[in-house]
Wavefront OBJ file of the C-alpha trace (Angstrom):
o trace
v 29.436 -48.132 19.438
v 28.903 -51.692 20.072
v 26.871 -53.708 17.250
v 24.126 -56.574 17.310
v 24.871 -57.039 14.147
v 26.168 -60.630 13.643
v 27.422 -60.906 9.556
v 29.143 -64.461 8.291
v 30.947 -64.481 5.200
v 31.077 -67.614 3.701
v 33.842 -68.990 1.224
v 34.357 -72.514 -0.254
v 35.419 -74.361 -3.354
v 32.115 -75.342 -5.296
v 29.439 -77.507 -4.087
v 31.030 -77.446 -0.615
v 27.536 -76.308 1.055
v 27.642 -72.503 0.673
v 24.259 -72.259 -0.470
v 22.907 -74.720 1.549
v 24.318 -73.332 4.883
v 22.712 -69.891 4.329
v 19.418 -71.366 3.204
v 19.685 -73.042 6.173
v 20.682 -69.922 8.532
v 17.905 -68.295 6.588
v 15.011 -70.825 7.197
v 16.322 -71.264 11.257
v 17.555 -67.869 12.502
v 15.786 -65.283 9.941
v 18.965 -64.435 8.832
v 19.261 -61.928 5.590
v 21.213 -63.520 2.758
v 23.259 -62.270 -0.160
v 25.355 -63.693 -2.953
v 27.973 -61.977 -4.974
v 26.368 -64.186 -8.150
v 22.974 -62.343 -7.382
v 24.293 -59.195 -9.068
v 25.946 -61.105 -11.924
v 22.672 -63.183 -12.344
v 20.766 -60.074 -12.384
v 22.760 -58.514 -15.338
v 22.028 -61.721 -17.557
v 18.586 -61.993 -16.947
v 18.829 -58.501 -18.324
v 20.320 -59.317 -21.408
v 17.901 -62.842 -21.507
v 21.169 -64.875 -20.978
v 21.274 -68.378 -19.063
v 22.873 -68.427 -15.835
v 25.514 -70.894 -17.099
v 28.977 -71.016 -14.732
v 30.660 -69.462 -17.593
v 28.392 -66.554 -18.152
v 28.741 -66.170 -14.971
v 32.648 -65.985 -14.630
v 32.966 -64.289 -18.126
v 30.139 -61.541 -16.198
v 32.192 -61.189 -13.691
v 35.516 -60.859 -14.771
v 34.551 -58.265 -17.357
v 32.801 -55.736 -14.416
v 35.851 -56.294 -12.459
v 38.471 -55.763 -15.497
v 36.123 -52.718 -16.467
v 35.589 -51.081 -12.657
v 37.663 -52.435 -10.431
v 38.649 -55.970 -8.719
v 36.317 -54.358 -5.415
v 33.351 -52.687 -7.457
v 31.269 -55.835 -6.433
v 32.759 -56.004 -2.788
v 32.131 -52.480 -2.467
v 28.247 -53.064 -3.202
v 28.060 -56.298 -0.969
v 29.232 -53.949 1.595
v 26.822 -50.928 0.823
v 23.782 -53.596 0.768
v 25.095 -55.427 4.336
v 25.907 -52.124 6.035
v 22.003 -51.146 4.898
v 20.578 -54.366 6.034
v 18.634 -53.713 9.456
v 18.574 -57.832 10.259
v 20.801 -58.673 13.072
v 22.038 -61.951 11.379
v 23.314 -61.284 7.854
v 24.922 -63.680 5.671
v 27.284 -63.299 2.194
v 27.489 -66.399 0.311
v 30.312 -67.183 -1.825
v 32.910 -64.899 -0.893
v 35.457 -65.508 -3.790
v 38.330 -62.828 -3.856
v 40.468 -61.201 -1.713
v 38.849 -57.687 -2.736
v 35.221 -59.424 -1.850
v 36.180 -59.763 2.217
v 38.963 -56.228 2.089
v 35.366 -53.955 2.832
v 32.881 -56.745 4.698
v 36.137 -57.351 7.274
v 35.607 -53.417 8.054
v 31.483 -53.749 9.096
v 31.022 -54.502 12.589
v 30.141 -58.070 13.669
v 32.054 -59.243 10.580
v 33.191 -63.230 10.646
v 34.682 -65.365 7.948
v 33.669 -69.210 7.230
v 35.146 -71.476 5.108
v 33.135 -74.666 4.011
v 35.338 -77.635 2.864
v 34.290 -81.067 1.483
v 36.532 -83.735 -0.641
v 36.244 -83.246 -4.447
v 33.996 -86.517 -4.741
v 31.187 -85.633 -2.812
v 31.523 -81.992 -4.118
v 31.212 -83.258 -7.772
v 28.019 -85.686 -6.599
v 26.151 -82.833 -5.263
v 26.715 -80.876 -8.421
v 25.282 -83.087 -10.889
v 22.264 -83.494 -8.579
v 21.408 -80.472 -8.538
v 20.108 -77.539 -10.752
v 21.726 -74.105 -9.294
v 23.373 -73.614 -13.226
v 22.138 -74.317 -16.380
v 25.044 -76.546 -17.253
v 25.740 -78.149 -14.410
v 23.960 -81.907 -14.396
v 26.204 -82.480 -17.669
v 29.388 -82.078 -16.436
v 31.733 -84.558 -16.244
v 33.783 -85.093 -13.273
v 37.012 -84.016 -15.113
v 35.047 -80.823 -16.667
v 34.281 -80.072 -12.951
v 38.164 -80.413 -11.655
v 39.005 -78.155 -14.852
v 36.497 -75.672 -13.035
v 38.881 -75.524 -10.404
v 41.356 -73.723 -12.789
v 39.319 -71.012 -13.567
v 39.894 -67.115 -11.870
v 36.805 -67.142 -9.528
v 37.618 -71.126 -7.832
v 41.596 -70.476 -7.525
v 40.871 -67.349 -5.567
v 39.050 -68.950 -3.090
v 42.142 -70.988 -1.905
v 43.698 -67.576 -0.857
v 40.567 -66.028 0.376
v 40.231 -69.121 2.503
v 43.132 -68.150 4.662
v 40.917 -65.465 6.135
v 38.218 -67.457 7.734
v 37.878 -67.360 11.219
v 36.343 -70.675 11.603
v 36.408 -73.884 9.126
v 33.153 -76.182 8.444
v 33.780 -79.751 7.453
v 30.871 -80.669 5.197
v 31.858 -84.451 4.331
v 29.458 -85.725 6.519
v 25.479 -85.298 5.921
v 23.204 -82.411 5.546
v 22.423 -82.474 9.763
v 25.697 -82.544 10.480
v 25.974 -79.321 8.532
v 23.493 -77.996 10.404
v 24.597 -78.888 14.020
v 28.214 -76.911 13.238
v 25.864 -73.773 11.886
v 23.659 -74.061 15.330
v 27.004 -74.057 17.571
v 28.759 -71.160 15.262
v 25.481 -69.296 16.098
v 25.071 -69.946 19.686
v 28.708 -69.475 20.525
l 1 2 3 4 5 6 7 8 9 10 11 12 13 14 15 16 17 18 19 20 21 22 23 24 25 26 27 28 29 30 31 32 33 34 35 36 37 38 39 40 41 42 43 44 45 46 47 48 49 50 51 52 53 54 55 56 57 58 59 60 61 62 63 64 65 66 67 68 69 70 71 72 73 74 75 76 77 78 79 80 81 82 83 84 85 86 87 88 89 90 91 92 93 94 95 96 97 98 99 100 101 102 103 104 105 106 107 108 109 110 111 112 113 114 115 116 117 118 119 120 121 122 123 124 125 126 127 128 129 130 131 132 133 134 135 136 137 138 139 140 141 142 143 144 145 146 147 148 149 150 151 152 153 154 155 156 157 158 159 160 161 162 163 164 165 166 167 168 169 170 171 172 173 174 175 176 177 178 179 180 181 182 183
């Protein structure tokens, strides 16, 4: 059975534009959006924790160590496959287990989002997306790179089915969006 369903995955290093590309398929097409760090940020507001990068990672690596590398992929794909909006997006696809059960739903296509470590670090510190980020040095934020949920993304990469340069400015993100949609 054919599907109308249109669902982008989206993967890239931090502060490439993953969040800014769905906010911006979001605001233009209508376009349903999830992140894999909603759950995690749900569990810490919970527990009245900050949404720091490392609570974050530490949140993360303990439900995967405790249920399985795929318990969160599994969700994403129980919450996408529910999702009645034709255009669905998942931002920050960061393991190989995250894409194994999206690849499966109908309509499914993978997007990486690349941009030099310079301008990567610039938008970080201007920004306010984690509790710790403005303070970070730029050598905290290449150690960042190290860590279990940035490494993966280099191998998840390999899967995307289309790759978005986002050197350039914030329209020029927007034009590659409007032809990935209307293609």
């Amino acid at each position: 059975m054919p599907t109308s369903k249109h669902v982008i995955g989206i993967t890239g290093l931090m502060s490439s534009g993953k969040g800014t590309a769905a906010h911006y398929l979001k605001e233009k097409y209508g376009a349903s959006t999830y992140t894999f760090s909603t759950m995690l940020k749900d569990v810490l507001s919970r527990f009245y924790l900050d949404h720091t990068r490392d609570a974050l990672v530490k949140t993360s690596e303990f439900i995967r160590g405790t249920f399985g590398e795929d318990i969160m992929a599994k969700t994403m794909a129980k919450d996408v496959e529910s999702d009645p909006s034709p255009l669905i997006v998942v931002e920050g696809i960061r393991r190989n287990a995250d894409i194994e059960y999206l690849k499966k739903i109908p309509g499914f296509q993978m997007v990486e989002i690349v941009a030099d470590p310079e301008i990567r670090y610039q938008r970080l510190i201007q920004r306010t997306e984690k509790a710790d980020d403005q303070s970070k040095t730029y050598e905290q934020f290449l150690e960042d790179h190290k860590r279990s949920t940035e490494v993966s993304i280099l191998e998840v990469a390999k899967h995307a089915d289309i790759s978005i340069d986002n050197n350039g400015d914030e329209q020029s993100l927007q034009r590659q969006l409007d032809k990935l949609i209307n293609t």
